[in-house]
DRENSE-42653 format. One record per residue (C-alpha): residue number from 0; residue in three letters; chain; y negated, z negated, x. Coordinates in Angstrom, 1 decimal, always signed. Last residue first. Example, Ala and Ser with C-alpha at 12.3 -4.5 7.8 and 13.67 -1.06 7.14 Angstrom:
<nodes>
[1 'SER' 'A' [+1.1 -7.1 +13.7]],
[0 'ALA' 'A' [+4.5 -7.8 +12.3]],
</nodes>
This chain:
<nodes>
[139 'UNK' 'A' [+1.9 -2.4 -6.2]],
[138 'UNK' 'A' [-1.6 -0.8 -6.5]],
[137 'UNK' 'A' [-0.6 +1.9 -9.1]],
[136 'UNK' 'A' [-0.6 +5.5 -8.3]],
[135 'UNK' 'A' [-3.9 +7.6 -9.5]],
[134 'UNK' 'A' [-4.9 +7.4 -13.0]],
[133 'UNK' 'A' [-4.4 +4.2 -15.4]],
[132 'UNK' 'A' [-4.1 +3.9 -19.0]],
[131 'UNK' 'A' [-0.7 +5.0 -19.3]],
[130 'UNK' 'A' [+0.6 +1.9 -16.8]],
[129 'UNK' 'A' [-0.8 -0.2 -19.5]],
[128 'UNK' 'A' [-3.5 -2.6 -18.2]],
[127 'UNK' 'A' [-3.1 -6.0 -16.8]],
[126 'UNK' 'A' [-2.9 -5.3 -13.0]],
[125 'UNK' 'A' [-1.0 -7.8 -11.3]],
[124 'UNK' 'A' [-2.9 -11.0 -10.4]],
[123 'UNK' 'A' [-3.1 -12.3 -6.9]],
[122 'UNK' 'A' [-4.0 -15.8 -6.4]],
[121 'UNK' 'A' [-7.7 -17.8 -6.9]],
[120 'UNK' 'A' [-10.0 -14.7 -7.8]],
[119 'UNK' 'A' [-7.3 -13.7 -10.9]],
[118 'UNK' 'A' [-6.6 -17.6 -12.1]],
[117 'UNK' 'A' [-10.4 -17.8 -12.4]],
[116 'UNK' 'A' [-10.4 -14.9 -14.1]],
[115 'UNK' 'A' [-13.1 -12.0 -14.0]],
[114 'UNK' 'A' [-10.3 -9.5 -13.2]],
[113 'UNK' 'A' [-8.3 -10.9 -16.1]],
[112 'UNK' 'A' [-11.3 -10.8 -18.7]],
[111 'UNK' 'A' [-12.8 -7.3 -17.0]],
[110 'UNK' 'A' [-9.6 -5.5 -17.8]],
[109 'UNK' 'A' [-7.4 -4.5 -14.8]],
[108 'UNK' 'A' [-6.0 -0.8 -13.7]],
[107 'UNK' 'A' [-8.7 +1.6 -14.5]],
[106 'UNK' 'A' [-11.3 -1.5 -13.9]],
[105 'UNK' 'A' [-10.7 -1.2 -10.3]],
[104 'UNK' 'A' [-12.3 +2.2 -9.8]],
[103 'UNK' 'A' [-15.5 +0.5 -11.1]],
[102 'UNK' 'A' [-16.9 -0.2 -7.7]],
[101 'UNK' 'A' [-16.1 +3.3 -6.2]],
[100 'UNK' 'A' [-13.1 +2.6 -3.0]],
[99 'UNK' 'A' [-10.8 +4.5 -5.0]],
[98 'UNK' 'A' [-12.7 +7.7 -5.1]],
[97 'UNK' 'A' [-12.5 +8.0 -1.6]],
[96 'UNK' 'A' [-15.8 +9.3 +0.4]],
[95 'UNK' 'A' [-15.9 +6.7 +2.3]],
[94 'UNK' 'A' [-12.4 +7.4 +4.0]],
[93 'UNK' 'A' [-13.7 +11.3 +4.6]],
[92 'UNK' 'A' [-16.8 +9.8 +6.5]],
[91 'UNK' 'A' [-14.3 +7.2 +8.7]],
[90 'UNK' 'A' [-11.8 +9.5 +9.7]],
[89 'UNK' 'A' [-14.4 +12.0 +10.6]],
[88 'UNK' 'A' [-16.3 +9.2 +12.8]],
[87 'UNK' 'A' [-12.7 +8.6 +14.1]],
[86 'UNK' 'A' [-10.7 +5.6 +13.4]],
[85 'UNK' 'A' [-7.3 +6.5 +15.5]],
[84 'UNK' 'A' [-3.7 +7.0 +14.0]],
[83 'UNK' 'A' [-4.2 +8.3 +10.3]],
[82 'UNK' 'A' [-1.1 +9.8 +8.5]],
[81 'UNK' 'A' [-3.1 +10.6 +5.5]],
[80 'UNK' 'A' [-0.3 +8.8 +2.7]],
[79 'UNK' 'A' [+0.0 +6.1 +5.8]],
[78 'UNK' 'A' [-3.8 +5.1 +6.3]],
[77 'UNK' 'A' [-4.6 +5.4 +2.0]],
[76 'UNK' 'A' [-1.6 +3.7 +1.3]],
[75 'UNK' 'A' [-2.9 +1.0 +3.5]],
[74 'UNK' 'A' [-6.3 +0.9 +2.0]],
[73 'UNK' 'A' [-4.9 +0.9 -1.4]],
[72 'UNK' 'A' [-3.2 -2.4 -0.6]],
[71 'UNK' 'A' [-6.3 -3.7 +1.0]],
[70 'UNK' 'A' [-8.1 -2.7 -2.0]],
[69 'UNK' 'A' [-6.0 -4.8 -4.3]],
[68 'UNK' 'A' [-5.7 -7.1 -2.3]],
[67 'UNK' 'A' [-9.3 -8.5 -2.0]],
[66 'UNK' 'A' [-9.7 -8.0 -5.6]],
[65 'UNK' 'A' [-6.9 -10.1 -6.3]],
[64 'UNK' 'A' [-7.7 -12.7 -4.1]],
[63 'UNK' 'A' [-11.4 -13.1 -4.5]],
[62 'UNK' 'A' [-14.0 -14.6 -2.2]],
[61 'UNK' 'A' [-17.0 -16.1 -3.0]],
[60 'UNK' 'A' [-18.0 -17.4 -6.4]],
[59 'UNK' 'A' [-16.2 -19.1 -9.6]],
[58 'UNK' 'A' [-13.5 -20.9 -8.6]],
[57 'UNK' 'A' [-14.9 -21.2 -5.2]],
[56 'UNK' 'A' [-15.6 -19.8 -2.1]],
[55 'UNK' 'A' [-19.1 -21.2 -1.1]],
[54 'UNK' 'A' [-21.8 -19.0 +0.5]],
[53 'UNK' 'A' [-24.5 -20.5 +2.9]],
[52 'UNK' 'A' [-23.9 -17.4 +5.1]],
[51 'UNK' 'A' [-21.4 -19.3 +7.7]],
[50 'UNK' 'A' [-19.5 -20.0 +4.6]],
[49 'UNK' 'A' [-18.9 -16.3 +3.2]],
[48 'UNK' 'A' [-17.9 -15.1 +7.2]],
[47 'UNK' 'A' [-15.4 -17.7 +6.8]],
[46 'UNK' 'A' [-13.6 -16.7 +3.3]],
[45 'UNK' 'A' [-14.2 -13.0 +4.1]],
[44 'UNK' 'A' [-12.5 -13.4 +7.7]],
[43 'UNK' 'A' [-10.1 -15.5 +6.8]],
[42 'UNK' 'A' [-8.9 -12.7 +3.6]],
[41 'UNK' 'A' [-9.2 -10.3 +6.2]],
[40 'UNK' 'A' [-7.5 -11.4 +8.8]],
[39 'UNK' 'A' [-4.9 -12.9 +7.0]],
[38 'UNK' 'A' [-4.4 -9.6 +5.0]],
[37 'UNK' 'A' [-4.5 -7.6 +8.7]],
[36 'UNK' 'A' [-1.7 -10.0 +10.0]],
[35 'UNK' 'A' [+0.6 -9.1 +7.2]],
[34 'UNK' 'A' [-0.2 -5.5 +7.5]],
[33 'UNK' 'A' [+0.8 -5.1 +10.6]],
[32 'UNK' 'A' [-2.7 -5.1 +12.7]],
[31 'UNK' 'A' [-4.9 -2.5 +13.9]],
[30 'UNK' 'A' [-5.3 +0.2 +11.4]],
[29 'UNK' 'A' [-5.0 -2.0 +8.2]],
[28 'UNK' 'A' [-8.2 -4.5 +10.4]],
[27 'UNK' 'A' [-10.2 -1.3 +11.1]],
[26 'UNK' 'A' [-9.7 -0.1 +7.4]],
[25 'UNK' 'A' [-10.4 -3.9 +6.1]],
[24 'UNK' 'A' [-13.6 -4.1 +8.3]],
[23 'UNK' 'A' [-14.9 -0.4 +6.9]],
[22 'UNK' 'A' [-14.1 -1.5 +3.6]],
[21 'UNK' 'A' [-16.3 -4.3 +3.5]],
[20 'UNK' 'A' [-19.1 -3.0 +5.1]],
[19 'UNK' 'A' [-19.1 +0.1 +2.0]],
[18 'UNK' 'A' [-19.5 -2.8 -0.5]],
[17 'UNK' 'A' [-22.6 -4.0 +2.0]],
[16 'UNK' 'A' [-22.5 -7.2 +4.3]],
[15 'UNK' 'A' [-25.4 -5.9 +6.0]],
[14 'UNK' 'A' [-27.9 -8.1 +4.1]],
[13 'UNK' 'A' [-26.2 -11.0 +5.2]],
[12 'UNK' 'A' [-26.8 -10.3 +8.9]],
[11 'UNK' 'A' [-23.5 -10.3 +11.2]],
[10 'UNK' 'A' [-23.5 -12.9 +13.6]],
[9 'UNK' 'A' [-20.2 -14.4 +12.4]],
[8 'UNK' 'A' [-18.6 -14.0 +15.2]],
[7 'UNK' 'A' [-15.4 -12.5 +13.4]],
[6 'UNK' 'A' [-18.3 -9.9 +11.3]],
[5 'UNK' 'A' [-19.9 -9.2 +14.3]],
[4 'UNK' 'A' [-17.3 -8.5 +16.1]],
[3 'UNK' 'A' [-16.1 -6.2 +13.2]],
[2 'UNK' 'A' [-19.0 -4.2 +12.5]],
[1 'UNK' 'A' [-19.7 -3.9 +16.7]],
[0 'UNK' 'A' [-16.4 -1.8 +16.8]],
</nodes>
């Protein structure tokens, strides 16, 4: 996939690094790797990818751990829950059209103060809102 060599090379313009970019490289890496490996991958890949654009990962910019495994979580559920075996243009368009990769998606499950945490961008962070409050299974 030239998304994801790009993305390891590093070669991949800044402007391309889209929302939807970002799930793409963490379905290919769910669908190709145990799911240890594909968090490594993906959480290296952001962190590097970030630098080689003039981005820092910080405390307050760049990557984020709970964010980042959050959607990788739901990304695997997604690829076992459907049964998925090869990334097809198919696969892919119905994948996209998930509600749970929408921006906002995330705030059913964490308020914007922990989300928006230091501690919460820096090491995963459960969800911080009332089971109740949430629709759709939990992340964990």
């Amino acid at each position: 996939m030239n998304l994801i060599e790009k993305f390891e090379n590093c070669t991949l313009p800044k402007e391309e690094w889209t929302h939807t970019n970002h799930f793409v490289m963490a379905l290919w890496y769910c669908m190709h790797y145990p799911l240890p490996v594909a968090i490594q991958k993906i959480s290296g890949g952001i962190k590097k990818y970030n630098e080689s654009v003039g981005g820092q990962n910080t405390d307050e910019s760049g990557y984020h751990e709970t964010i980042t495994l959050f959607y990788t979580s739901k990304i695997a559920d997604y690829i076992i829950t459907n049964r998925i075996t090869t990334l097809t243009e198919p696969v892919l368009t119905t994948f996209l059209q998930q509600p749970f990769l929408k921006k906002e998606y995330l705030f059913q499950f964490y308020s914007q103060e922990c989300l928006m945490s230091k501690a919460a961008r820096l090491h995963w962070k459960a969800p911080d809102l009332p089971l109740t409050s949430q629709t759709g299974s939990p992340p964990y």
